[in-house]
FIGU-932312 format. One record per residue (C-alpha): residue number from 1; residue in one letter; x, y, z. Coordinates in Angstrom, 3 decimals. Layout:
N
[NUM,"a",[X,Y,Z]]
...
This chain:
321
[1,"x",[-4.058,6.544,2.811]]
[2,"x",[-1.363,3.774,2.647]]
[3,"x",[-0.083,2.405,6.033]]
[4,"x",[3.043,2.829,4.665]]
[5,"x",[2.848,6.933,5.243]]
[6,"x",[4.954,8.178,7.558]]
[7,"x",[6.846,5.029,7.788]]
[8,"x",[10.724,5.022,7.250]]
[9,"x",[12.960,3.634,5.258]]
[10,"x",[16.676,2.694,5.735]]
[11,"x",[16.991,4.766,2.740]]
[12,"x",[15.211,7.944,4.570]]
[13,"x",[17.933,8.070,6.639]]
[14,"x",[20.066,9.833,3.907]]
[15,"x",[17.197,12.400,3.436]]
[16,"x",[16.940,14.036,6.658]]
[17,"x",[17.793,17.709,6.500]]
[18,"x",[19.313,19.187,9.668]]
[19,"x",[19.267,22.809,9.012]]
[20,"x",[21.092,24.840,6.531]]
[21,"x",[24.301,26.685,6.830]]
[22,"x",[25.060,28.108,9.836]]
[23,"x",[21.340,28.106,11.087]]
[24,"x",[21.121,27.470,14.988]]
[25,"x",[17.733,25.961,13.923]]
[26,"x",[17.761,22.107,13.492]]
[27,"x",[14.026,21.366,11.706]]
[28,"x",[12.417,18.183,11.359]]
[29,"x",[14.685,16.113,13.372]]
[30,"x",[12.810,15.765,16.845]]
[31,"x",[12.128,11.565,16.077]]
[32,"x",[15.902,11.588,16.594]]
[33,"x",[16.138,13.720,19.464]]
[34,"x",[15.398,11.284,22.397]]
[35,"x",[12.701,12.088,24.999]]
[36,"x",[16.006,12.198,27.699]]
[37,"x",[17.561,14.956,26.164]]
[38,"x",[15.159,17.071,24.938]]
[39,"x",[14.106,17.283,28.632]]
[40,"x",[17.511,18.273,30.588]]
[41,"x",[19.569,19.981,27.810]]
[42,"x",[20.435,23.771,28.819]]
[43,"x",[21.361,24.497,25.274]]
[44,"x",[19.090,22.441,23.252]]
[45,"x",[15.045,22.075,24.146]]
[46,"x",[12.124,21.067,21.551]]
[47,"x",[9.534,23.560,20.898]]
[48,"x",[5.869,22.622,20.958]]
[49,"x",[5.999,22.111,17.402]]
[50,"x",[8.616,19.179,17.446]]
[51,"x",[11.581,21.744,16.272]]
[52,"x",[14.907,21.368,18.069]]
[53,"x",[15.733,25.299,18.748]]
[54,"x",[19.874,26.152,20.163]]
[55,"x",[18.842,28.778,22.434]]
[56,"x",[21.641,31.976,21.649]]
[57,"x",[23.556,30.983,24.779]]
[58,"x",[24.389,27.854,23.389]]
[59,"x",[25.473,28.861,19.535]]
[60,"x",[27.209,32.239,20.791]]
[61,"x",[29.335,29.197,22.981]]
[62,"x",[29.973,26.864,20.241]]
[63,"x",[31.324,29.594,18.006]]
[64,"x",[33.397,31.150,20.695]]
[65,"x",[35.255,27.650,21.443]]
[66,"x",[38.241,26.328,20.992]]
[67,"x",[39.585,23.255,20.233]]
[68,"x",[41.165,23.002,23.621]]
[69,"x",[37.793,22.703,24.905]]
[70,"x",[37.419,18.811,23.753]]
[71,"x",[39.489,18.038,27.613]]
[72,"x",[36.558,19.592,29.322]]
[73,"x",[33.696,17.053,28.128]]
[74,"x",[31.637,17.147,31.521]]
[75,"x",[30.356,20.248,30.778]]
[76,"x",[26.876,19.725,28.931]]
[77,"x",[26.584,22.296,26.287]]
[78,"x",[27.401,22.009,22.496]]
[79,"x",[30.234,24.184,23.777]]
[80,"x",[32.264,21.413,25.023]]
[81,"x",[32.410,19.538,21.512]]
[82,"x",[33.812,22.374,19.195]]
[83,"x",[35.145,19.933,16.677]]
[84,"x",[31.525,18.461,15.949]]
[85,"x",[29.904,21.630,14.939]]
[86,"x",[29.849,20.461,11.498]]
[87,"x",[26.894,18.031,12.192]]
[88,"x",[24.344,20.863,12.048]]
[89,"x",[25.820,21.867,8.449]]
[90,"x",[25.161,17.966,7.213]]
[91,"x",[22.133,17.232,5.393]]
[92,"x",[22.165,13.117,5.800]]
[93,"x",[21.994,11.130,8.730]]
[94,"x",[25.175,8.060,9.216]]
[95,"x",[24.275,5.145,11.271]]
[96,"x",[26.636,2.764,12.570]]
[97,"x",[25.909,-0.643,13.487]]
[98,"x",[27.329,-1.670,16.942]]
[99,"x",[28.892,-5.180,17.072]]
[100,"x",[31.732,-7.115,19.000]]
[101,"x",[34.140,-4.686,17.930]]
[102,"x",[32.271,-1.575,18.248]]
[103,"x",[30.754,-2.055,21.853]]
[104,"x",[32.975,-0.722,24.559]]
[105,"x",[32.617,3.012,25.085]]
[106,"x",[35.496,4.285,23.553]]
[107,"x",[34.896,3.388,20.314]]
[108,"x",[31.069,4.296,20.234]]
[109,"x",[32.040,7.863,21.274]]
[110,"x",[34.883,7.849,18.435]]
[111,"x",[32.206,6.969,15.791]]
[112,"x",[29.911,9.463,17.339]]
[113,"x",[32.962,12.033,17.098]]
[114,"x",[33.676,10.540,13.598]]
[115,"x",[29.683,10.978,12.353]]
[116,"x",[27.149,8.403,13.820]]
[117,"x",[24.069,9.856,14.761]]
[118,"x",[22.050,6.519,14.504]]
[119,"x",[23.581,3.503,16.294]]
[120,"x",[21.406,0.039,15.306]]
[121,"x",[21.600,-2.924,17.325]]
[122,"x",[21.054,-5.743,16.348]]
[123,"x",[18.768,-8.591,17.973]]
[124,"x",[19.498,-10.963,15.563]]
[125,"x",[22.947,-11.367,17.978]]
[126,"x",[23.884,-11.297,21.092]]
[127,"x",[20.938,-11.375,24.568]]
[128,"x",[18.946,-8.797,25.426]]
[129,"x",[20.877,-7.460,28.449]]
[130,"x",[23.909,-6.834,26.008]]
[131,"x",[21.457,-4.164,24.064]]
[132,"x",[20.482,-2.692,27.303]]
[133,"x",[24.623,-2.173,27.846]]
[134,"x",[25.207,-0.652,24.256]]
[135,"x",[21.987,1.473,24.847]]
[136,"x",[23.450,3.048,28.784]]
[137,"x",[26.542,3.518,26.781]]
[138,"x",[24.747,5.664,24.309]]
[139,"x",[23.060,7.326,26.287]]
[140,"x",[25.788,8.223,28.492]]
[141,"x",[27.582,9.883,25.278]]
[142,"x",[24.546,11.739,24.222]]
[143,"x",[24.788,13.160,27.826]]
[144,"x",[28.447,13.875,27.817]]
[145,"x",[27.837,16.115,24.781]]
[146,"x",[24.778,17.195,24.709]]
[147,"x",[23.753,15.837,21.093]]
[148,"x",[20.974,13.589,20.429]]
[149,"x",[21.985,10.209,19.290]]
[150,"x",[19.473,8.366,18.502]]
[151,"x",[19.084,4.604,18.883]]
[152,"x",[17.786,1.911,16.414]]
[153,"x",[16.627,-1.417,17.636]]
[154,"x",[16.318,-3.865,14.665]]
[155,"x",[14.390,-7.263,14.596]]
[156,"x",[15.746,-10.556,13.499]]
[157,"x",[12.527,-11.444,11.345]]
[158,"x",[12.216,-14.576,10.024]]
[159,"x",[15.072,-17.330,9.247]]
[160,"x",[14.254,-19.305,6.277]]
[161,"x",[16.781,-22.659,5.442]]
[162,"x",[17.248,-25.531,3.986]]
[163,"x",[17.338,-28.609,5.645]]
[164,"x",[20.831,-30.544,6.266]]
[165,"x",[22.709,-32.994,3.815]]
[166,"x",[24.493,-36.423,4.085]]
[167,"x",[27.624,-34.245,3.156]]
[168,"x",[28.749,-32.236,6.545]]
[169,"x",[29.911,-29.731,3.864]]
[170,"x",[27.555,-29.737,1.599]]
[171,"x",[26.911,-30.219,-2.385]]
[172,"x",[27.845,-28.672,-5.038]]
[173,"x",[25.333,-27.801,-7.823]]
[174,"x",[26.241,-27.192,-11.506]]
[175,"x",[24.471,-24.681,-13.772]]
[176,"x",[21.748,-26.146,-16.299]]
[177,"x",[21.278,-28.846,-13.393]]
[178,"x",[17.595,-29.799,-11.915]]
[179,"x",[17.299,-29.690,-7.820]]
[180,"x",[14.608,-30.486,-5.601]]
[181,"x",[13.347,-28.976,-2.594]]
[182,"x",[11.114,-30.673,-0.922]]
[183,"x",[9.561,-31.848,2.889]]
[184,"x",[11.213,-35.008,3.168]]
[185,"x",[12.641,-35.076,6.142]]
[186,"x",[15.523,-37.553,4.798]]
[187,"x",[19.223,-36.010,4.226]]
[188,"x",[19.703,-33.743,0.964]]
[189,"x",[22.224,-34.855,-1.781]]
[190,"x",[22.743,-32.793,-4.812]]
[191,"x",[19.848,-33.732,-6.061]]
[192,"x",[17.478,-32.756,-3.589]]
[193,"x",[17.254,-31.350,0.324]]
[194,"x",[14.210,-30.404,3.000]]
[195,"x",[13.143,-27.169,2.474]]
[196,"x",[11.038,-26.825,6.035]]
[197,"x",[8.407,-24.242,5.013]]
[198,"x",[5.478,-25.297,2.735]]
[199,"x",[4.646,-21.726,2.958]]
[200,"x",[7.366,-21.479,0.090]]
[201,"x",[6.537,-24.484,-2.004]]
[202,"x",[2.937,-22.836,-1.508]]
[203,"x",[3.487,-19.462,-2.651]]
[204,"x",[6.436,-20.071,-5.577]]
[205,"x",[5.084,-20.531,-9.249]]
[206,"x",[6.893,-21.846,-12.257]]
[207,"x",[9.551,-19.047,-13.242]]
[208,"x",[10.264,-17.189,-9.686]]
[209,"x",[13.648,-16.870,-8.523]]
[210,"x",[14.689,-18.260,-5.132]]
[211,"x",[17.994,-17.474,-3.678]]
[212,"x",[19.950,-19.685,-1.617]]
[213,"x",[22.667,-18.454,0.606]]
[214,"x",[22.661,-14.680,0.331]]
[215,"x",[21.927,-15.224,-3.826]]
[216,"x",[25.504,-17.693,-4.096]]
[217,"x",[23.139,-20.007,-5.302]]
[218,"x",[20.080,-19.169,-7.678]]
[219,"x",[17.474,-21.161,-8.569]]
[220,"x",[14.408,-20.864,-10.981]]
[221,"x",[11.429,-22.980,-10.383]]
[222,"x",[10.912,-25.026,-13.041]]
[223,"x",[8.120,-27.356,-11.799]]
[224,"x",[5.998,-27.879,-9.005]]
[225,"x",[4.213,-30.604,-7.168]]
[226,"x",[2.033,-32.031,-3.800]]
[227,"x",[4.950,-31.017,-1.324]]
[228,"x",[8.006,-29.918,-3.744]]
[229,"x",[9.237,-27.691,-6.258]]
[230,"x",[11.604,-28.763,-9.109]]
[231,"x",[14.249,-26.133,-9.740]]
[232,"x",[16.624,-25.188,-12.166]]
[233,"x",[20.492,-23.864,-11.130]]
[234,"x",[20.911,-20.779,-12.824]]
[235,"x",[23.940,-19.902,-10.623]]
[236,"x",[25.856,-22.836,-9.506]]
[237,"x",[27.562,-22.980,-6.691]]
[238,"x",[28.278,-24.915,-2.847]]
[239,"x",[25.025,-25.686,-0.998]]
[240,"x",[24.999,-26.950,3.042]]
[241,"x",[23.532,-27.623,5.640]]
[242,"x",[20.932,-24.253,7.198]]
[243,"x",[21.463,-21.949,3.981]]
[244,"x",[18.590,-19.445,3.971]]
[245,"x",[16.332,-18.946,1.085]]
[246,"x",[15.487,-16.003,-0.002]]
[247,"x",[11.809,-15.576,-2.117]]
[248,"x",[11.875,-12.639,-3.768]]
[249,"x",[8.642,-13.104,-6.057]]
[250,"x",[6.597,-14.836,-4.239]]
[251,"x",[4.435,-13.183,-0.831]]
[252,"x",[4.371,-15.818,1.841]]
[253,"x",[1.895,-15.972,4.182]]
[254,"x",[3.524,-15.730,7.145]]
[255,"x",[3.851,-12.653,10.051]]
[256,"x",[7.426,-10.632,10.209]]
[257,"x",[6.900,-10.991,13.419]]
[258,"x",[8.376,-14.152,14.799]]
[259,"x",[7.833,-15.189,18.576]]
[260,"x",[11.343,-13.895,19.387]]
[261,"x",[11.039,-10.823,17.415]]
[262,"x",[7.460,-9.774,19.979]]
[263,"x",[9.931,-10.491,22.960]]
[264,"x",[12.407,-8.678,21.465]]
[265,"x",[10.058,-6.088,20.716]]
[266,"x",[8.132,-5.675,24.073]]
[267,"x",[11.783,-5.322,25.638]]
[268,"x",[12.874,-2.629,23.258]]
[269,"x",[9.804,-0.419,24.366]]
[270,"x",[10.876,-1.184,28.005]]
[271,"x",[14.246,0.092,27.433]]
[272,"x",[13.338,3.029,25.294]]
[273,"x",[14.767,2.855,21.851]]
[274,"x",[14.360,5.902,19.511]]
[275,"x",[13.558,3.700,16.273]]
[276,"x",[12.557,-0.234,15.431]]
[277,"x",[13.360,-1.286,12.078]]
[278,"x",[11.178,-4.652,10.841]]
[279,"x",[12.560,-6.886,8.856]]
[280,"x",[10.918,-8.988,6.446]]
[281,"x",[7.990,-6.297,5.258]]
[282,"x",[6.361,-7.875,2.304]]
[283,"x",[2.786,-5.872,2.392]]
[284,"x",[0.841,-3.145,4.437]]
[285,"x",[-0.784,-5.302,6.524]]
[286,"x",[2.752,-6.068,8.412]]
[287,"x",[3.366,-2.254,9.539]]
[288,"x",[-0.303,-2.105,10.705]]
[289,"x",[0.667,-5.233,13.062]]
[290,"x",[3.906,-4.374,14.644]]
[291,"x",[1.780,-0.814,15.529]]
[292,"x",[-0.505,-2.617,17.121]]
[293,"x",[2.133,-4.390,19.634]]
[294,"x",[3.763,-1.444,19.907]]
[295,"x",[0.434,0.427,21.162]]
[296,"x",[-0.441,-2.895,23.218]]
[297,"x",[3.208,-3.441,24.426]]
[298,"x",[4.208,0.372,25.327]]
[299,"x",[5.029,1.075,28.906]]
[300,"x",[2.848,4.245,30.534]]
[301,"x",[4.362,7.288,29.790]]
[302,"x",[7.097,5.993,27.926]]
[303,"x",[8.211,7.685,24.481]]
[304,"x",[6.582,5.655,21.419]]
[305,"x",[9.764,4.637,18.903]]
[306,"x",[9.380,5.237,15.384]]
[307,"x",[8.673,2.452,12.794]]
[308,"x",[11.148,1.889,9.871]]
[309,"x",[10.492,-0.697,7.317]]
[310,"x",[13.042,-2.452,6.199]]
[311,"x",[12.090,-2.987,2.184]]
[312,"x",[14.279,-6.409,1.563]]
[313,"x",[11.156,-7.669,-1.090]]
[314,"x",[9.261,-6.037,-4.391]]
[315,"x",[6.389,-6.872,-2.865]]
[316,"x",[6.423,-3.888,-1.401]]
[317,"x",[6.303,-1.669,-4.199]]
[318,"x",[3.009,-3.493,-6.044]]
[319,"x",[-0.231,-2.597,-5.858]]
[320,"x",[-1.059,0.067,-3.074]]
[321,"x",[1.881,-0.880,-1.365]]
């Protein structure tokens, strides 16, 4: 069997089904019910199987309220949010990434009350204590009504760039035009610039693509030496200093995992996040490795988050993949 089975996609989000109709039953959801409230919820508990059962109390009280009942959100029942009883009609999951202006509590429980079951943060940004904020915060709406939210740490992965030019802003590079990248240390022009990772210049071939800030910038390796590759623009455009490349056809050999994303990592299980989602997967061999951190890393007793692979490369898709 692949390591890939049972391993999510952001794409699997959309395929979750929460029930049908006006079913009390919620199947297959219990990786987003989190470990808290499965265990203190009057109205909503997990059967041995995983399935998230509303016991009759609960759904004879959500059908019975009002809207009124919105002012009396202490109460913990499924009761006390009557205008969110659509969510276990809705067959996809919505997840909202939670950012500068997205962090105070306010607006995480108005994008909750809008639709968000999944909230990512992101450790590309921001320290670690700041997640461990957002995530209290979560939780703390989760509590106030009783619905599992769950929560998505993602990793940063790695950051590949170009060097730095001459130019503080840049060069520009014309189509039809030949540019270097090299591992000479020395200032780019618009000829040439350092591209720091001989991984790439290892694993490109004549004819892949590499993409240069966010694909603005397209080249196609046209020739290759000891240290450098000799590319072709095939979409011109403004080139500076700490642009990442992007190598879509080529595997590098290099972990997902950077030394920031295991820190990241090992504090994510220490907090207790529902999901981590790993950036840069090119192959199996990188889900089998953040497993085994997770299984080294996890705290005793402490719920095991989910996987989801982040599929940014068509690497993933060849072979047994």
């Amino acid at each position: 069997m692949s390591p890939f089975a049972g391993v999510s996609t952001w794409a699997a989000l959309a395929g979750l089904m929460i029930g049908a109709g006006h079913s009390p039953i919620i199947t297959s959801v219990d990786a987003f019910v989190p470990r808290s409230l499965q265990q203190q919820s009057p109205s909503c508990r997990a059967s041995a199987s995983g399935t998230v059962v509303l016991s009759s109390t609960s759904v004879g009280e959500l059908e019975g309220a009002t809207n009124g009942a919105m002012g009396a959100t202490s109460k913990k029942s499924v009761a006390s949010a009557p205008k969110i009883a659509q969510r276990w009609r809705k067959s996809t999951k919505q997840l909202a990434t939670l950012g500068p202006a997205s962090s105070d509590r306010e607006m995480i429980e108005k994008l909750f009350l809008a639709g968000a079951d999944v909230f990512r943060l992101n450790f590309s940004h921001g320290s670690q204590e700041q997640k461990k904020e957002l995530l209290d915060t979560i939780r703390s709406v989760e509590e106030q009504y009783s619905h599992p939210i769950a929560a998505l740490g993602d990793l940063q992965g790695p950051k590949l760039r170009v060097g730095e030019f001459s130019s503080e802003t840049g060069e520009m590079l014309e189509e039809g035009q030949i540019f270097r990248l090299d591992l000479d240390e020395a200032k780019g022009d618009n000829k040439r610039v350092m591209l720091p990772h001989p991984e790439i210049i290892e694993a490109s071939e004549v004819g892949h693509t590499l993409l240069v800030d966010d694909g603005k910038v397209k080249l196609s390796v046209s020739g290759k030496g000891k240290g450098y590759l000799d590319c072709t623009v095939e979409v011109g455009g403004k080139i500076s200093n700490r642009k990442g490349v992007n190598t879509p056809d080529s595997v590098l050999e290099i972990s997902p995992l950077t030394p920031k994303d295991r820190s990241d990592l090992e504090y994510m299980l220490k907090i207790g996040v529902d999901w981590v989602a790993l950036s840069f997967v090119q192959r199996p061999e990188d889900i089998e490795e953040i497993h085994a951190l997770i299984d080294e890393h996890l705290p005793a007793g402490a719920f095991r988050p989910h996987v989801m692979a982040k599929i940014e490369k068509p690497s993933c898709f060849e072979g047994d993949s």
